[in-house]
mmCIF file of the C-alpha atoms, coordinates in Angstrom:
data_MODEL
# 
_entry.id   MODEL 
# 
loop_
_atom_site.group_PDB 
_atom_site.id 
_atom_site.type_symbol 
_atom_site.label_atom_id 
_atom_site.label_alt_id 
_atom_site.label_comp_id 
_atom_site.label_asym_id 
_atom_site.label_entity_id 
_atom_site.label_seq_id 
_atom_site.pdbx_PDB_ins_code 
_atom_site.Cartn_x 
_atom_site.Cartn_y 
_atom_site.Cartn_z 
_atom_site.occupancy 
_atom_site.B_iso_or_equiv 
_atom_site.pdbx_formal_charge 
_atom_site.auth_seq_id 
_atom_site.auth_comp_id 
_atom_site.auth_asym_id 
_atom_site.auth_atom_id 
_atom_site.pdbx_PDB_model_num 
ATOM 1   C CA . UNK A 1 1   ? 225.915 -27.291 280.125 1.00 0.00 ? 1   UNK A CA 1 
ATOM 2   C CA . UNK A 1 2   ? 226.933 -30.027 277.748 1.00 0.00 ? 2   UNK A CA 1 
ATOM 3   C CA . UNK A 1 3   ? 224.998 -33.124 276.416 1.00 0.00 ? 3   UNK A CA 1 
ATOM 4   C CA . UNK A 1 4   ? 223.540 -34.883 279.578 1.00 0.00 ? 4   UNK A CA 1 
ATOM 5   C CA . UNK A 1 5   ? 223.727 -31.565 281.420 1.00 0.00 ? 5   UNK A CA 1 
ATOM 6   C CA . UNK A 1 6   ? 227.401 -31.901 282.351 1.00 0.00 ? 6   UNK A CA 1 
ATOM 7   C CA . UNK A 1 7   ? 229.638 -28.941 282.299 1.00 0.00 ? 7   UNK A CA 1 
ATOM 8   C CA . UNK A 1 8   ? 232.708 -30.128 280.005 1.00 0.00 ? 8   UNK A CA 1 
ATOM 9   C CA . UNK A 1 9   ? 236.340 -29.286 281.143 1.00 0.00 ? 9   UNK A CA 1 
ATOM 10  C CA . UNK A 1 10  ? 238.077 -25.833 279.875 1.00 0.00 ? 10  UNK A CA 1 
ATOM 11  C CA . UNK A 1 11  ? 240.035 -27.718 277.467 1.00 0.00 ? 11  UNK A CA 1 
ATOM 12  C CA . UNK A 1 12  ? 237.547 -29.145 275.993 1.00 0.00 ? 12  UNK A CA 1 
ATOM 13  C CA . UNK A 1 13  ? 235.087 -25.703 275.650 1.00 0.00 ? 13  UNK A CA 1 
ATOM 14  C CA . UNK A 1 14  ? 238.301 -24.014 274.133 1.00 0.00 ? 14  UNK A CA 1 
ATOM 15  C CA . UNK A 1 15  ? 238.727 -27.150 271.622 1.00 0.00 ? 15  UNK A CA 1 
ATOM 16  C CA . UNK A 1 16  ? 234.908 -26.356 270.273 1.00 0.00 ? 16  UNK A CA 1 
ATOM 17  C CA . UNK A 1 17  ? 235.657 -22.640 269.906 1.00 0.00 ? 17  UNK A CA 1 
ATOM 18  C CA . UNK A 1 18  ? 239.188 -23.336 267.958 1.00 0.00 ? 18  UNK A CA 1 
ATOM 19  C CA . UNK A 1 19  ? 237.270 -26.172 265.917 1.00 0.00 ? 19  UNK A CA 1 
ATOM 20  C CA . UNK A 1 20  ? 234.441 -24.791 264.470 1.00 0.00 ? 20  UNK A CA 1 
ATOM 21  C CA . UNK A 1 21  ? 235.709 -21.702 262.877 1.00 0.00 ? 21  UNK A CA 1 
ATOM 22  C CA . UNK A 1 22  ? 238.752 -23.930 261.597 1.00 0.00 ? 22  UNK A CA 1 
ATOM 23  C CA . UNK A 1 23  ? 236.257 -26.429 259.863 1.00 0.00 ? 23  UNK A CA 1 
ATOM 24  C CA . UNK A 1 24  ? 234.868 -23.200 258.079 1.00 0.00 ? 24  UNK A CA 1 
ATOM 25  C CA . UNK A 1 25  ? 238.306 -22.515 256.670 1.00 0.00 ? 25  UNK A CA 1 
ATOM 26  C CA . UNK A 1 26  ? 238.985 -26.130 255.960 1.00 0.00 ? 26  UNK A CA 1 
ATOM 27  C CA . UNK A 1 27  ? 235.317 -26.504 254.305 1.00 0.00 ? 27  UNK A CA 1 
ATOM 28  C CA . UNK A 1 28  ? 235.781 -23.304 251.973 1.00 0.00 ? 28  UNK A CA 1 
ATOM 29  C CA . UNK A 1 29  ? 239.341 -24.541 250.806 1.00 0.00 ? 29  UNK A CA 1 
ATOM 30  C CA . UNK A 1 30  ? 237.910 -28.355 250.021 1.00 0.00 ? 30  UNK A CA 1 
ATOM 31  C CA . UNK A 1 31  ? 235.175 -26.273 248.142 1.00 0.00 ? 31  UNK A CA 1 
ATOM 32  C CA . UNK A 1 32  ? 237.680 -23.890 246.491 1.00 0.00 ? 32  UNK A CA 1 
ATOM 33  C CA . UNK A 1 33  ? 240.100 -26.828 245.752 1.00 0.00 ? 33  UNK A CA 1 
ATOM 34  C CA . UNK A 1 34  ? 238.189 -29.867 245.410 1.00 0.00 ? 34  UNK A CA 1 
ATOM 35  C CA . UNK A 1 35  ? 234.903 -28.824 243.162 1.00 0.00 ? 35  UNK A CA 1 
ATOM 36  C CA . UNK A 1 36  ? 237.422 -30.122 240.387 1.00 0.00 ? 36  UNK A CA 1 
ATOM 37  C CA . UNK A 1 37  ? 237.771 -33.434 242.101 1.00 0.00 ? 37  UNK A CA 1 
ATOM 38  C CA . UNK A 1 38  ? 236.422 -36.053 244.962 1.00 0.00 ? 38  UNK A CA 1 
ATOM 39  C CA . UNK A 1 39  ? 235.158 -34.418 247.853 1.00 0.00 ? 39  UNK A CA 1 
ATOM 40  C CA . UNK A 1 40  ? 233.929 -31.055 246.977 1.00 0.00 ? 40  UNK A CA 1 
ATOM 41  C CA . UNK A 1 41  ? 230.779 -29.303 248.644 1.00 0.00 ? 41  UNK A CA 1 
ATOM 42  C CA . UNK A 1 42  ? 229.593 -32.578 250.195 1.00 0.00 ? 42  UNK A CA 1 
ATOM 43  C CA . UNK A 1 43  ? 232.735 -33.385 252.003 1.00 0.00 ? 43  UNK A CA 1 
ATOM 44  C CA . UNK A 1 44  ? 232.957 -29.758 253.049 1.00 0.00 ? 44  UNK A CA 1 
ATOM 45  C CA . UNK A 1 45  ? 229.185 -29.649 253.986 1.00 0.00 ? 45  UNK A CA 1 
ATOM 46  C CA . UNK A 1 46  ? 229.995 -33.003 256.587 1.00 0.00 ? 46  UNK A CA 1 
ATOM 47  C CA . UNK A 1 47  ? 233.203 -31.038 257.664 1.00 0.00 ? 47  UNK A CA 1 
ATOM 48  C CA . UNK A 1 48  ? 231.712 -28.188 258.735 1.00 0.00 ? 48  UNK A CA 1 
ATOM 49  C CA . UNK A 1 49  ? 228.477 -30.051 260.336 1.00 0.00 ? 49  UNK A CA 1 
ATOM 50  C CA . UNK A 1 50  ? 230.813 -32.357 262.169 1.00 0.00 ? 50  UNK A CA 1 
ATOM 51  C CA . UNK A 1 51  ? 232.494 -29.216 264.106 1.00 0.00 ? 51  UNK A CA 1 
ATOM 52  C CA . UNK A 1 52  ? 228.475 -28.095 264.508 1.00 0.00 ? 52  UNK A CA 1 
ATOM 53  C CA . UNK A 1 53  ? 227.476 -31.848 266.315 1.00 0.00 ? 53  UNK A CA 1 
ATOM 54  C CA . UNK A 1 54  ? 231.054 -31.254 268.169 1.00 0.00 ? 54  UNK A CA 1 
ATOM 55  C CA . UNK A 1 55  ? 229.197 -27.922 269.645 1.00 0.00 ? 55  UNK A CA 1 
ATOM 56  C CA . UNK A 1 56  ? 225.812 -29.623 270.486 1.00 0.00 ? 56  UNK A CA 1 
ATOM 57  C CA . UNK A 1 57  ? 227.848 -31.745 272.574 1.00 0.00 ? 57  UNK A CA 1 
ATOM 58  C CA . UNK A 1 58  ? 229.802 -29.594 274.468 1.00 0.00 ? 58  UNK A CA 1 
ATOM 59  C CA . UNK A 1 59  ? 227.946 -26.757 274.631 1.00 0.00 ? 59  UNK A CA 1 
ATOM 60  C CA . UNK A 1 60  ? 224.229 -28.020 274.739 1.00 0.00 ? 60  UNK A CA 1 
ATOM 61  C CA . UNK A 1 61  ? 221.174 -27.342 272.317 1.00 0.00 ? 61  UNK A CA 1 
ATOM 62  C CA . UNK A 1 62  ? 220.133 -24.406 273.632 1.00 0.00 ? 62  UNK A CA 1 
ATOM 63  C CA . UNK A 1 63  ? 224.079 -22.759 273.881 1.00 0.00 ? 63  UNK A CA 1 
ATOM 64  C CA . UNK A 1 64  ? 224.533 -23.939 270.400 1.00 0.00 ? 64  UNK A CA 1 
ATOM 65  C CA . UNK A 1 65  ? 221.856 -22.186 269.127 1.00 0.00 ? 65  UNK A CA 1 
ATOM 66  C CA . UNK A 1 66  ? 222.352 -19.158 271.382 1.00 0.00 ? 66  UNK A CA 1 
ATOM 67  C CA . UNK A 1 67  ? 225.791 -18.944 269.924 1.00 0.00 ? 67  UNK A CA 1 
ATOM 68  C CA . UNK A 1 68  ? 225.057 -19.675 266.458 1.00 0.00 ? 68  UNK A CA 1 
ATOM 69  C CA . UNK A 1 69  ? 222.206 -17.901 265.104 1.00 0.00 ? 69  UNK A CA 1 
ATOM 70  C CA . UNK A 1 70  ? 223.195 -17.845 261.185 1.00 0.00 ? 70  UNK A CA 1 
ATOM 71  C CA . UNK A 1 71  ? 222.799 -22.044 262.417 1.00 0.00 ? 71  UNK A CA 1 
ATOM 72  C CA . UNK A 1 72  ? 219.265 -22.160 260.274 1.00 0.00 ? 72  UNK A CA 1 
ATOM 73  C CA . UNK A 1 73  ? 218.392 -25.239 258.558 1.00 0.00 ? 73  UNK A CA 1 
ATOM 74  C CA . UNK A 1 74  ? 215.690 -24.134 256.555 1.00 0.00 ? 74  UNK A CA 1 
ATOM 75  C CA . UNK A 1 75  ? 217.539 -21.190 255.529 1.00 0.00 ? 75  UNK A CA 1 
ATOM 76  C CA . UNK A 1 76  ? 220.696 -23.084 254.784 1.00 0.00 ? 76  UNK A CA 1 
ATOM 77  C CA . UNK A 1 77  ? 218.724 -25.537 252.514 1.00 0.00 ? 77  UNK A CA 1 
ATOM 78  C CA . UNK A 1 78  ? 216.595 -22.893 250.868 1.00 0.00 ? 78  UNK A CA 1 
ATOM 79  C CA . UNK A 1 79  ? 219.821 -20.886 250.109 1.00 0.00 ? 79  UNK A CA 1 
ATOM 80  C CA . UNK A 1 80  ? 221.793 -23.636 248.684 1.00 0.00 ? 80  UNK A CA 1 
ATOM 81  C CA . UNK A 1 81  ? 218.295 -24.616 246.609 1.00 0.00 ? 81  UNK A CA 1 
ATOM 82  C CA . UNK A 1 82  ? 217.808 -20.735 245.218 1.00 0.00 ? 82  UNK A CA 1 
ATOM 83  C CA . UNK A 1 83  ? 221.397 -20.325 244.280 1.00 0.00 ? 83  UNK A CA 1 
ATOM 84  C CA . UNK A 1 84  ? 221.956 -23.073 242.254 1.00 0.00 ? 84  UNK A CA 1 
ATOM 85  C CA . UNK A 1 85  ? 219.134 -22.181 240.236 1.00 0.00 ? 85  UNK A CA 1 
ATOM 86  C CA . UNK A 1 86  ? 219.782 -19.102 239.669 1.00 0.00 ? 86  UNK A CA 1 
ATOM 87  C CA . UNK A 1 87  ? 223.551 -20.239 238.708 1.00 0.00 ? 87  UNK A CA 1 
ATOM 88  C CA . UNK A 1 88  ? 222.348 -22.695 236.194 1.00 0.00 ? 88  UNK A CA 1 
ATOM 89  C CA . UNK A 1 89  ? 219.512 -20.320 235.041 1.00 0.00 ? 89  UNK A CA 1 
ATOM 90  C CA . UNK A 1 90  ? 222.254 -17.436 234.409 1.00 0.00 ? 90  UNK A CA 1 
ATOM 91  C CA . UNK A 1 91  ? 224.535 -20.044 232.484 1.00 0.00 ? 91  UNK A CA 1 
ATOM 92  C CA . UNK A 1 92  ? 221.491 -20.757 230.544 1.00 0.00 ? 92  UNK A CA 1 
ATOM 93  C CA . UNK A 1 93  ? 220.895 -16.977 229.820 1.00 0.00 ? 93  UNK A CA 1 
ATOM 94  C CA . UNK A 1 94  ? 224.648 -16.708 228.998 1.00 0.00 ? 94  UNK A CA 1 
ATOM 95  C CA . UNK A 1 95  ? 225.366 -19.728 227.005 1.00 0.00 ? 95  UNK A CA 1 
ATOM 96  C CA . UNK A 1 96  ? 221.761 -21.078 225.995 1.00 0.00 ? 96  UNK A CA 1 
ATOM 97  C CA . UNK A 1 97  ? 223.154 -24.493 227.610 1.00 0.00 ? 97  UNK A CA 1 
ATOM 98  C CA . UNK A 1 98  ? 221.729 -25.373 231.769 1.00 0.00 ? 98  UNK A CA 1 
ATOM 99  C CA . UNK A 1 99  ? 224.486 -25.633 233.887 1.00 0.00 ? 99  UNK A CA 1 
ATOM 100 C CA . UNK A 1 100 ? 226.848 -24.806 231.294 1.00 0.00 ? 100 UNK A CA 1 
ATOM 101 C CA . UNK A 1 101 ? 230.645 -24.185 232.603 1.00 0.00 ? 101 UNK A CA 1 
ATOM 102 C CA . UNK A 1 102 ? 230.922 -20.301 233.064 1.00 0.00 ? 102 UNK A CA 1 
ATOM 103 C CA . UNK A 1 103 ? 234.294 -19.171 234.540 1.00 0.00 ? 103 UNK A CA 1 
ATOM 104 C CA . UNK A 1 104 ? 233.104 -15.631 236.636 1.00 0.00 ? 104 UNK A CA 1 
ATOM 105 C CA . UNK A 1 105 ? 236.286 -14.472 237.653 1.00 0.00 ? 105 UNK A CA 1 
ATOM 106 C CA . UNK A 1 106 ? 237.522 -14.426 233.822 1.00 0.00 ? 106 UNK A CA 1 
ATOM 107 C CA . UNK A 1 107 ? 234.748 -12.834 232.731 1.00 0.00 ? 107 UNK A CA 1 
ATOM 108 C CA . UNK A 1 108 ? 234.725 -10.198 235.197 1.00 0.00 ? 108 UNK A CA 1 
ATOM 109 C CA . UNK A 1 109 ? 238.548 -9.913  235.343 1.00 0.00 ? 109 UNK A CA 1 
ATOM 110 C CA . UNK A 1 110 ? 238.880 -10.596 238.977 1.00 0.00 ? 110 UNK A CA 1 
ATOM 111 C CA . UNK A 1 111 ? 242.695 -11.677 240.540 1.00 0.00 ? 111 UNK A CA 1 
ATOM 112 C CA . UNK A 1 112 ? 241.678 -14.770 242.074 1.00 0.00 ? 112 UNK A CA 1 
ATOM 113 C CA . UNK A 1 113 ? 244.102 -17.389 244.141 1.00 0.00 ? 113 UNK A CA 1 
ATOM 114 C CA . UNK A 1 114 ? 246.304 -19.514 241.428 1.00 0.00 ? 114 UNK A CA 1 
ATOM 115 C CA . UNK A 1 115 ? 244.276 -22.696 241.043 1.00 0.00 ? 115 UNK A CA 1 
ATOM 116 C CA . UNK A 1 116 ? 241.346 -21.366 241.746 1.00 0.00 ? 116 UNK A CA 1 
ATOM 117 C CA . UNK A 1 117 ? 238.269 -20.829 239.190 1.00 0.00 ? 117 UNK A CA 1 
ATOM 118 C CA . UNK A 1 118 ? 235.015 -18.436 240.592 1.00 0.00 ? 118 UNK A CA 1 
ATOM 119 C CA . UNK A 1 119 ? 232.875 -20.680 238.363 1.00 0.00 ? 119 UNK A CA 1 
ATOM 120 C CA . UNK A 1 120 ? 229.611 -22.607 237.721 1.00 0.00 ? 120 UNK A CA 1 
ATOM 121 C CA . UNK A 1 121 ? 230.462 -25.738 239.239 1.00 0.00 ? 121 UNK A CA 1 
ATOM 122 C CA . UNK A 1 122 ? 232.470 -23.381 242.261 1.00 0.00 ? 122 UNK A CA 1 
ATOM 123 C CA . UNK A 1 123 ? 228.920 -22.250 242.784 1.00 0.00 ? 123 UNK A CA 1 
ATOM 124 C CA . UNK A 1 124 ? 227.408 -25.672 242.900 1.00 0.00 ? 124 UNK A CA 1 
ATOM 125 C CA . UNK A 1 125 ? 229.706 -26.865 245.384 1.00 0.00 ? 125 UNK A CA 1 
ATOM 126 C CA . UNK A 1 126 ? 228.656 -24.125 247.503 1.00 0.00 ? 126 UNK A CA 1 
ATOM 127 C CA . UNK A 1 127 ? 224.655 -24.536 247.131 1.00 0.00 ? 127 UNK A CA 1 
ATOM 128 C CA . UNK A 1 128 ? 226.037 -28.383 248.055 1.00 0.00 ? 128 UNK A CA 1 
ATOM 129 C CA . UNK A 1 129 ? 227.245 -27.043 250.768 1.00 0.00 ? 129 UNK A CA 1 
ATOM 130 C CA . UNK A 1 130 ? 224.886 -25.062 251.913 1.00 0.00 ? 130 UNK A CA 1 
ATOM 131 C CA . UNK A 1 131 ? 222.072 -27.697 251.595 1.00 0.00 ? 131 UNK A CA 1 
ATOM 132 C CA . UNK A 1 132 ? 223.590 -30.656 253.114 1.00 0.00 ? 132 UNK A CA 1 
ATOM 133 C CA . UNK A 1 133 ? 224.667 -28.011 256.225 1.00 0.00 ? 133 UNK A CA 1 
ATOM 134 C CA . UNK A 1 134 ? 221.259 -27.445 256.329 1.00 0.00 ? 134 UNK A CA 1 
ATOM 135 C CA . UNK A 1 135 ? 220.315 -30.949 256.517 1.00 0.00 ? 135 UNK A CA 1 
ATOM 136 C CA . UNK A 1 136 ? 222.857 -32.120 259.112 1.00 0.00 ? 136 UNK A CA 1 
ATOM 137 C CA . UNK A 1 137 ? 221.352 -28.948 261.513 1.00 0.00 ? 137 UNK A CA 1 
ATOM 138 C CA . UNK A 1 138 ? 217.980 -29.921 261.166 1.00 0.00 ? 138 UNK A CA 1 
ATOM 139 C CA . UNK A 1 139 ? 218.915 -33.802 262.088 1.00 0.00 ? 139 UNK A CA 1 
ATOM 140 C CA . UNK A 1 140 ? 221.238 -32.471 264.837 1.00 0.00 ? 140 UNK A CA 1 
ATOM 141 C CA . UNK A 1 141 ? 218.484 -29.989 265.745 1.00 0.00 ? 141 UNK A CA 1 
ATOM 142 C CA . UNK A 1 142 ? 215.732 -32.662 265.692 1.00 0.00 ? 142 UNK A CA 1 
ATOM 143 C CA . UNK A 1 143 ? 218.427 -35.282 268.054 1.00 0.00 ? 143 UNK A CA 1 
ATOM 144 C CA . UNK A 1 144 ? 219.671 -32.492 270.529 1.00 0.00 ? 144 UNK A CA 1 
ATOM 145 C CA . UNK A 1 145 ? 216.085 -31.280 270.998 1.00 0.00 ? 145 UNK A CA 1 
ATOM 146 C CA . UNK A 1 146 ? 213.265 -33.020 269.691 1.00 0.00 ? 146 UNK A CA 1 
ATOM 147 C CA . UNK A 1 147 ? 209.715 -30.793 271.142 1.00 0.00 ? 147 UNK A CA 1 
ATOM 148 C CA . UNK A 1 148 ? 211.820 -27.724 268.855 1.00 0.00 ? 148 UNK A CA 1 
ATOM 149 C CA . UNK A 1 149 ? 212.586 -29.340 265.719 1.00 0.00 ? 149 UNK A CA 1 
ATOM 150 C CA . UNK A 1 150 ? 209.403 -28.162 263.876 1.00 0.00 ? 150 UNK A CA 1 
ATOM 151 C CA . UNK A 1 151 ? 209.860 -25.027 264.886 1.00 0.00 ? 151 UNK A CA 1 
ATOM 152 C CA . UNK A 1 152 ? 213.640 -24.878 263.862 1.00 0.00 ? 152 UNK A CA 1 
# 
């Protein structure tokens, strides 16, 4: 059952199941693309949490999380928290210079998409990412079901 405890059309179930995995794609190209420019892991972070409300609505709270169990908003944050320190902290180590610029994928040699850079501020826009995808879950979380969100 949906929000209100309605059961939404076909249409509309199949529109959540197309959406959300298409706002992952969309959210890891605005990363891979935009970190450069406006938008960047924030932007992609909203994307991807906007498809996530789109589920609580359709689906329910307790569907959603049924359905999504990597959906952890303490996790999320705590991820995107550890791994930007650990990027800056290895730029440090590498460069002597906190959040210095490192390009990875030169370093290591790896054939990466033209336009695209596997670097320090890549990284960043993912731990962006990751922590404001955290943040949206645990307000959508707290909204959808309030008695849970502590536990969430």
């Amino acid at each position: 059952m949906g929000i209100g405890g309605t059961q939404p059309s076909p249409f509309v179930r199949a529109l959540a199941r197309i959406l959300l995995p298409t706002m992952l794609i969309l959210g890891a190209v605005q990363m891979m693309y935009g970190h450069d420019q406006a938008g960047d892991g924030f932007t992609a972070g909203v994307i991807i949490s906007l498809a996530i409300a789109f589920w609580y609505v359709v689906f329910g709270y307790e569907e959603t999380r049924r359905q999504l169990p990597w959906l952890r908003p303490f996790s999320l944050i705590g991820a995107g928290l550890l791994l930007v320190i650990l990027d800056a902290s290895l730029a440090a180590v590498l460069t002597g210079s906190f959040f210095a610029n490192l390009d990875y994928g030169a370093m290591l040699g790896l054939p990466l998409p033209k336009g695209f850079t596997l670097s320090t501020s890549f990284i960043f826009e993912v731990a962006i990412c990751l922590t404001v995808l955290g943040g949206a879950s645990m307000t959508l979380a707290a909204l959808g079901h309030p008695k849970d969100a502590a536990e969430a």
